[in-house]
C-alpha positions in Angstrom: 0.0 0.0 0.0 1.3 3.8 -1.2 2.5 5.3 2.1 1.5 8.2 0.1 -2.0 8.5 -1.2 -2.3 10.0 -4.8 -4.9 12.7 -5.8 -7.0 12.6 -8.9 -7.1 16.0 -10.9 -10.1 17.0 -8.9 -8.7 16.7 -5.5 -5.2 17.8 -6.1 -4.0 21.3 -4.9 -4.9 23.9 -7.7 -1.4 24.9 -8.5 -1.0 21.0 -9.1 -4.5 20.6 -11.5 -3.3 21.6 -14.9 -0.3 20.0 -14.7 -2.2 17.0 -13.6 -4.4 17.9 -16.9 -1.4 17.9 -19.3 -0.2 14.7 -18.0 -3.8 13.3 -18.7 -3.7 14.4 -21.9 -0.5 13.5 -23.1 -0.4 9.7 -21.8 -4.2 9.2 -21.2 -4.3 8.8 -17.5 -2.1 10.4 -14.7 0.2 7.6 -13.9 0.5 6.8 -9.9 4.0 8.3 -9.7 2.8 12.2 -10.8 -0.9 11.9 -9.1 1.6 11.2 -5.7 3.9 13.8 -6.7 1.2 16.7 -7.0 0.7 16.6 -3.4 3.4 19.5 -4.0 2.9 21.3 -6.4 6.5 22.9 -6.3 7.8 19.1 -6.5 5.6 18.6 -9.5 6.4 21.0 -11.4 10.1 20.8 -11.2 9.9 17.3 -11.7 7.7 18.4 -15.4 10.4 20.7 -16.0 13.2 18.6 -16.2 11.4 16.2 -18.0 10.4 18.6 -20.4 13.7 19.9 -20.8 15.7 16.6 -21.1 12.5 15.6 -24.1 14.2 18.5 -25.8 17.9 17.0 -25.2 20.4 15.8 -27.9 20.3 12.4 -26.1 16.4 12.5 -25.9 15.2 8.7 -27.0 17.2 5.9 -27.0 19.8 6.5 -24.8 17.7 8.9 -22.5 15.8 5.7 -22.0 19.0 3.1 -21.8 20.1 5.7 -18.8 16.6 5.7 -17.1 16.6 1.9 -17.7 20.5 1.1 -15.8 20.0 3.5 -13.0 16.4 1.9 -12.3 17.7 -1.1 -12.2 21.0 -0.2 -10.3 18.2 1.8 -7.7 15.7 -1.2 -8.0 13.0 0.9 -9.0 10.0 -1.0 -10.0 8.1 1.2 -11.4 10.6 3.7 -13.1 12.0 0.0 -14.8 7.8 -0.8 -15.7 7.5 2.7 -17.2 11.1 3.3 -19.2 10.7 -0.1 -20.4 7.3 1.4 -22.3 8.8 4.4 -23.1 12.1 2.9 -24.4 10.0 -0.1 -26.6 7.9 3.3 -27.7 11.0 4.8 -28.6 12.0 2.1 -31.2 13.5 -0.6 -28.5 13.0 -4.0 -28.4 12.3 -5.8 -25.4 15.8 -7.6 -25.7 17.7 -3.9 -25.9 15.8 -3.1 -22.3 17.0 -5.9 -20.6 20.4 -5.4 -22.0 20.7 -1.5 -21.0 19.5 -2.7 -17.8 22.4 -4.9 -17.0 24.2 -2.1 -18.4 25.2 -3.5 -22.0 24.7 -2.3 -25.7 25.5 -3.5 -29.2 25.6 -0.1 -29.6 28.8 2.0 -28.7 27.1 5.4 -27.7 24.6 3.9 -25.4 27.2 1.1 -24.0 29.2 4.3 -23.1 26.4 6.5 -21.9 25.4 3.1 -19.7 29.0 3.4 -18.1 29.0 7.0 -17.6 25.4 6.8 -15.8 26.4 3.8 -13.7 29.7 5.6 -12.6 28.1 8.6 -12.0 25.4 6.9 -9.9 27.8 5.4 -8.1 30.0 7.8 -7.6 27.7 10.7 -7.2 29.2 12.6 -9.8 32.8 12.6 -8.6 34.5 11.1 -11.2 38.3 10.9 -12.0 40.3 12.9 -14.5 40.4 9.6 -16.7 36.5 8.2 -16.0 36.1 11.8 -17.4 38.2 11.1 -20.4 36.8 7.9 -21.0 33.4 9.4 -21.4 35.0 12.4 -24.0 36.8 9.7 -25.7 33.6 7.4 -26.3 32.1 10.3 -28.5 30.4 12.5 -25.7 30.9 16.0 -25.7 30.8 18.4 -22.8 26.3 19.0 -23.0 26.1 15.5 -23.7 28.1 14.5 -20.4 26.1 17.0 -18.2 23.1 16.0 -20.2 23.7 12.1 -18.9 24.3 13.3 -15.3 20.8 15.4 -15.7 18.8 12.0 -16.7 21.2 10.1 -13.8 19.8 12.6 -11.1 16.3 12.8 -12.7 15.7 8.8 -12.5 17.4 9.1 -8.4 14.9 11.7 -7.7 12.2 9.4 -9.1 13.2 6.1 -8.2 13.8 7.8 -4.6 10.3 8.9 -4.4 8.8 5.5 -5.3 11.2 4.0 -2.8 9.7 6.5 -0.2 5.9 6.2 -1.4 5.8 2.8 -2.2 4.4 3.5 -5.7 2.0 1.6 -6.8 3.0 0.7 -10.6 0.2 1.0 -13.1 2.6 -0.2 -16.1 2.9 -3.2 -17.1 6.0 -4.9 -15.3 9.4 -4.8 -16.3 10.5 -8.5 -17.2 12.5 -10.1 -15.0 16.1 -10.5 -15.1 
């Protein structure tokens, strides 16, 4: 049981309803995680804004969703692994790649190294050596991209901290096991 209740659009404090409406709109419900969140309003919305922001991202996709993917499963987030793994098979993954990315591998260069950085920077909590650095420059990332990594690394900790906290209930359908 959520330790946290959610509120529907109705109930939720005013400064949280039309947020609560866009997110209605966009995936045709208000998934568990954002009708807990907009208990604050303040939380919401600056959760919506770096969401928004890292949609607009050069790594936006794919490898935004590898990095969600590895740093649920390094956190054990159920439900951030239930709803990446839609939104990365929605992004032109296969259910194969999602596993993979959770255990932190890739066929594909850019995302095996974006999987490295996230997991080091997890990990580490961002204070990475002089040559972890290079290695990340060296794989093909430049300077945004790297920031841009540790943006989607701190995004999915600040969500896969609140369901740990809450005790979201996931309204996705599961992540597969591994």
């Amino acid at each position: 049981m959520q330790r946290i209740p959610t509120v529907s659009i109705d109930s939720a404090p005013d400064a949280s309803k039309p947020v609560l409406e866009n997110i209605n709109k966009a995936f045709g419900k208000v998934p568990n995680i954002f009708a807990t969140i907009a208990n604050s309003p303040a939380t919401l919305k600056a959760l919506m804004g770096i969401f928004g922001a890292l949609d607009e991202g050069s790594l936006a996709g794919k490898v935004h969703e590898a990095v969600a993917l590895r740093i649920g499963q390094l956190n054990t987030c159920q439900y951030c692994m239930a709803a990446h793994t839609g939104k990365a098979k929605m992004a032109g993954a296969s259910e194969a790649e999602t596993i993979a990315w959770r255990k932190g591998d890739s066929d594909d260069p850019k995302i095996k190294a974006a999987l490295d950085l996230a997991a080091l920077l997890c990990d580490k909590r961002g204070k990475l050596s002089d040559a972890e650095l290079a290695a990340a420059r060296n794989a093909g990332f430049n300077d945004a991209e790297i920031l841009e990594v540790l943006a989607v690394v701190i995004c999915n900790i600040f969500t896969n901290s609140i369901n740990a906290l809450v005790q979201t209930e996931v309204d996705f359908p599961a992540a597969p096991a591994i």
